[in-house]
C-alpha positions as CSV (number, residue, x, y, z in Angstrom):
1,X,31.4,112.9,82.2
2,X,29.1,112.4,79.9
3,X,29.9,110.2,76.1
4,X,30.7,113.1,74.2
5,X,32.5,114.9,76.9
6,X,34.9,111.4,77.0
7,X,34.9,111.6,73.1
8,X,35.4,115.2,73.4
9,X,39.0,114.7,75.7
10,X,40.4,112.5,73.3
11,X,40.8,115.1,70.0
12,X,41.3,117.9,72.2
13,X,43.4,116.9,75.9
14,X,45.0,113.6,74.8
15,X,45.2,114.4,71.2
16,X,49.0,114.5,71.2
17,X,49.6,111.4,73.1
18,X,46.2,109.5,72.5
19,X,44.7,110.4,68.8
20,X,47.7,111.4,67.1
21,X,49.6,108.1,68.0
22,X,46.3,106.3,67.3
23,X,45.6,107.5,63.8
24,X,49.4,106.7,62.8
25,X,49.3,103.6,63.8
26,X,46.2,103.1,61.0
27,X,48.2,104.8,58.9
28,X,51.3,103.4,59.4
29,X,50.5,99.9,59.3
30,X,47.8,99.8,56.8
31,X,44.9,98.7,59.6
32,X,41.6,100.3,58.3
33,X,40.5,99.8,54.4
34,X,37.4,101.0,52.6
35,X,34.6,98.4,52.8
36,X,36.3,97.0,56.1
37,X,33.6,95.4,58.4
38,X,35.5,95.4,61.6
39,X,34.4,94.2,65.5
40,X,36.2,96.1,68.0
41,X,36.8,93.7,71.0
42,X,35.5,94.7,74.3
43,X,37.2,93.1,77.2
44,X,35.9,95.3,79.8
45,X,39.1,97.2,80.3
46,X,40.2,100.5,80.0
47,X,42.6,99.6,76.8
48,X,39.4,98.0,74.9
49,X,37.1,100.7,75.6
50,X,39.3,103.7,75.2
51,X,39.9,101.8,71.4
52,X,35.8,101.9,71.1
53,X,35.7,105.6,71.8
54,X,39.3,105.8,69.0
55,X,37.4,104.2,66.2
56,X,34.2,106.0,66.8
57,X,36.2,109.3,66.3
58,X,37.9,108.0,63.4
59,X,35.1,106.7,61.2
60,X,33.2,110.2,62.0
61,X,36.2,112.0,60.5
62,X,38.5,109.5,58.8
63,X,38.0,109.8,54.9
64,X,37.7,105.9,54.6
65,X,34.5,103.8,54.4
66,X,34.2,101.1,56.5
67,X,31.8,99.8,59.4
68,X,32.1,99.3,63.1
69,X,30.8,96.5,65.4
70,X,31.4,96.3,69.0
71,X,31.7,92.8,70.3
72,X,32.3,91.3,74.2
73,X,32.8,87.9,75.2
74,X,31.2,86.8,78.1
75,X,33.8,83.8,79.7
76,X,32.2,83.6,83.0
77,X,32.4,87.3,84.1
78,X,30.7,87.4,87.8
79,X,27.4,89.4,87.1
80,X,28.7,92.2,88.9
81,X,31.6,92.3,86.4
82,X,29.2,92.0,83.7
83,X,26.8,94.8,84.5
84,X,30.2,97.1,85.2
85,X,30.8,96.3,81.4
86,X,26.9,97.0,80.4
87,X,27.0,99.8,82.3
88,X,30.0,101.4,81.0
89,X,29.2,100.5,77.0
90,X,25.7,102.4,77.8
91,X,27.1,105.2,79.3
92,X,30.0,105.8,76.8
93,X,27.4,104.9,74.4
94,X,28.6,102.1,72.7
95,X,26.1,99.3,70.9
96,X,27.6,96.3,72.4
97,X,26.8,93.1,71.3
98,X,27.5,90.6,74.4
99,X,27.7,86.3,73.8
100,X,28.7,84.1,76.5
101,X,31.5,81.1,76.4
102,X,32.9,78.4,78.8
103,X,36.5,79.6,78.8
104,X,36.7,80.6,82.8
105,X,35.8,77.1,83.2
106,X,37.4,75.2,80.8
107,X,41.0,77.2,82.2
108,X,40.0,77.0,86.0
109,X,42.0,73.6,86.2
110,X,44.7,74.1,83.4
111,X,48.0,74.6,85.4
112,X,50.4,74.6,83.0
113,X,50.3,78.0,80.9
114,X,46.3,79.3,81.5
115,X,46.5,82.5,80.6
116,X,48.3,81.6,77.1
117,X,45.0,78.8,76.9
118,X,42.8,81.5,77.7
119,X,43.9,83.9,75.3
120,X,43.9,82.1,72.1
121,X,40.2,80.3,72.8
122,X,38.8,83.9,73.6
123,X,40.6,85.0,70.0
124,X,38.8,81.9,68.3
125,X,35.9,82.8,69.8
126,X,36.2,86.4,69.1
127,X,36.9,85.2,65.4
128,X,33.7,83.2,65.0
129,X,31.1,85.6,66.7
130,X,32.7,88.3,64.3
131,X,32.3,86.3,60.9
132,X,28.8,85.7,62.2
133,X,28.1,89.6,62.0
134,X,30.0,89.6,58.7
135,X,32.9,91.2,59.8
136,X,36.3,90.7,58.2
137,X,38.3,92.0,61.0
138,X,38.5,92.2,65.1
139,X,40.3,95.3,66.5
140,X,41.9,94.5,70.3
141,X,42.9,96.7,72.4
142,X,46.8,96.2,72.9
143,X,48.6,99.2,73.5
144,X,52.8,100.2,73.3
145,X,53.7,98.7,76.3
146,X,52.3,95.4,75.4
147,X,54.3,95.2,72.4
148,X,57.5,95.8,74.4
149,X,56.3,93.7,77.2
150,X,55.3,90.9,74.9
151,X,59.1,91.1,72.9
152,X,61.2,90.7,76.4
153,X,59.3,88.0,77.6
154,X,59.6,86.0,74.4
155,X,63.2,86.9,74.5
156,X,64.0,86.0,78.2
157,X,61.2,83.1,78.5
158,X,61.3,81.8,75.3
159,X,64.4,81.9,73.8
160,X,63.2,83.8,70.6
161,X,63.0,87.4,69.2
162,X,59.6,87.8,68.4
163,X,56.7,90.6,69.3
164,X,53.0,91.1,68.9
165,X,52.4,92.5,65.6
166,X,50.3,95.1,64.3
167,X,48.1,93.0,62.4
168,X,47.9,89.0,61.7
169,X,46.3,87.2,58.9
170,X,43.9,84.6,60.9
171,X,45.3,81.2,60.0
172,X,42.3,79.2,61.4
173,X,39.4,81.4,60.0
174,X,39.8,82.6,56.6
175,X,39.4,86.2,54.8
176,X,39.8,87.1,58.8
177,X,42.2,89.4,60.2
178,X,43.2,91.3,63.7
179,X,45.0,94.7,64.1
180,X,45.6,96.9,67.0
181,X,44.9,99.9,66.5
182,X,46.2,100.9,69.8
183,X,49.9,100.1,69.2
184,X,51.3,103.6,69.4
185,X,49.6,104.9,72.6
186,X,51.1,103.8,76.0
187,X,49.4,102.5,78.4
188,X,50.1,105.5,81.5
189,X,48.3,107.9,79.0
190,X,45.1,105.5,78.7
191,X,45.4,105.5,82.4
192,X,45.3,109.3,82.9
193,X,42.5,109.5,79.7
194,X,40.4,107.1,82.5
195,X,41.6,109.1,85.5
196,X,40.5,112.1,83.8
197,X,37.3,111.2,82.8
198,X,36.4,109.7,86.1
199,X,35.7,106.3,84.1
200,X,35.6,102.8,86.5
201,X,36.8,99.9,84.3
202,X,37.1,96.1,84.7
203,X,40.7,94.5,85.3
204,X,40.9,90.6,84.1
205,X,38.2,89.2,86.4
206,X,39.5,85.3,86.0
207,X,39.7,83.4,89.1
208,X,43.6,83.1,88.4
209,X,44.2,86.7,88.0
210,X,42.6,87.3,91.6
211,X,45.4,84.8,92.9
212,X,48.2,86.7,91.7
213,X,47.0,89.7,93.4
214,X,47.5,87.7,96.6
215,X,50.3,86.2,95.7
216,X,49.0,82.5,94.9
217,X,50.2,83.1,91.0
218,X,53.3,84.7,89.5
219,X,52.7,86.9,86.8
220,X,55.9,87.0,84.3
221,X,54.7,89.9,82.5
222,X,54.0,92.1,85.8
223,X,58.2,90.9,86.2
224,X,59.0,92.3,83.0
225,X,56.8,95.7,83.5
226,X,58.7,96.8,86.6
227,X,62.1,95.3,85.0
228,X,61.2,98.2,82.2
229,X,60.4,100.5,84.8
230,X,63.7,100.2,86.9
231,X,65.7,100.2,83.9
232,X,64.3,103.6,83.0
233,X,65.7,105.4,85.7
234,X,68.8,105.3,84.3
235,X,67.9,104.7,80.9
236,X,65.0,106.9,80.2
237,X,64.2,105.9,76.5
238,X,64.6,102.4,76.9
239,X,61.1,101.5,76.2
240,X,61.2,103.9,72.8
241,X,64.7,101.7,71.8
242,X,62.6,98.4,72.8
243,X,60.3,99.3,70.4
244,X,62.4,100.7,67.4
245,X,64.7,97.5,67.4
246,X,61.4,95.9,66.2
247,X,61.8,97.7,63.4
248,X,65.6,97.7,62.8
249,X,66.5,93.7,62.9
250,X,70.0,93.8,61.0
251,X,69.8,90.2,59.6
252,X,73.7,90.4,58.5
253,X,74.5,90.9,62.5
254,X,73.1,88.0,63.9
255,X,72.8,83.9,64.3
256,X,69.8,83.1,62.8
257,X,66.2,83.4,62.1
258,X,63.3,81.6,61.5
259,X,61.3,82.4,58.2
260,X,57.7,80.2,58.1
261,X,58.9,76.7,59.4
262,X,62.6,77.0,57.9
263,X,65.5,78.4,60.1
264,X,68.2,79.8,58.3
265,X,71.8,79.9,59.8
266,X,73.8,82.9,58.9
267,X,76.5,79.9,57.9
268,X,73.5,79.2,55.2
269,X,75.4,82.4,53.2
270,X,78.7,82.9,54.4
């Protein structure tokens, strides 16, 4: 298919379960104001470029003003994996701007926690290419089932409640700011929007990624998807509860929580 046809299947196919959940999330969580500048983050993935396609529907129709840049980081893509992403962006007609970075090879020998490395040096420099095109916010591409995702494996790795929100102030880069636009829409229906649209994309292409797919590397979060996906055999709507609890945190029922740097007891006020 063809750029429009792809734009085409996303207001009429997966309107219900791609646009509609899309748009609320904007809504919703306040992600898009007039005389936004806004890079949309390219990965190379079918979540980043499935948002490209989201926000070019929505500032043809959407009543706000704002602009849209699209933006991918080069860490040391393979060049095959780096024409797959040219190739797509042309062909869904996308203007992508493309800059290169170190971060495959800075991570290659980090054994202790890579992947949580490697995310926040692509974010800061995601941040930094964006301010340099004047844009005051990046868009990523994270969809429902990483917000769930993320929220179990803080709870049973980490010992804290605590998800990915729908949009952060930047602490390191001023008058910056990232939402995700995509927070709604779950991930099996961006997988049938590719499927349908006989659209190729790339998966993470680090060296480290590869050796979980032989076994060499555990992922935690690939534990925690099929955890979710056991449990809804018996409990279908247990990815919907996941989610609403996010937004229903009774503070009088529980131990404690952490506000800034300060953790308040519920002893504090009993």
């Amino acid at each position: 298919m063809n750029a429009d046809d792809v734009m085409h299947s996303i207001t009429k196919k997966f309107k219900k379960t791609i646009y509609k959940r899309f748009v609320h999330a904007v809504d919703q969580y306040k992600l898009i104001q007039d005389g936004d500048v806004i890079a949309v983050c390219i990965s190379g993935g079918k979540d980043s470029f499935l948002l490209a396609k989201c926000m070019q529907v929505l500032k043809a129709h959407w009543n706000k003003n704002f602009e849209i840049k699209y933006i991918c980081m080069d860490p040391g893509y393979l060049p095959k994996n780096r024409k797959l992403i040219e190739d797509n962006a042309k062909n869904l007609d996308i203007d992508l701007n493309i800059f290169s970075s170190p971060i495959f090879d800075v991570v290659s020998d980090v054994t202790k926690s890579p992947c949580y490395l490697c995310a926040r040096m692509r974010r800061g420099y995601l941040y930094e290419y964006a301010k340099s095109l004047s844009c005051n916010k990046i868009a990523l591409g994270h969809h429902f089932d990483d917000v769930i995702e993320t929220t179990l494996l803080s709870m049973f790795y980490g010992g804290q409640f605590k998800t990915m929100m729908p949009k952060l102030k930047s602490t390191n880069h001023k008058g910056m700011e990232l939402i995700r636009p995509l927070y709604m829409v779950r991930e099996q229906d961006i997988i049938h929007w590719a499927k349908y649209n006989n659209l190729t994309f790339l998966n993470c292409a680090c060296k480290l990624t590869e050796g979980a797919s032989t076994g060499k590397l555990s992922s935690k979060r690939k534990e925690i998807k099929d955890l979710i996906a056991t449990l809804k055999q018996t409990i279908p709507a247990i990815d919907n509860n996941i989610f609403k609890s996010l937004d229903s945190v009774c503070l009088d029922t529980i131990l404690g929580y952490v506000k800034g740097q300060k953790h308040i007891s519920f002893l504090d006020e009993y």
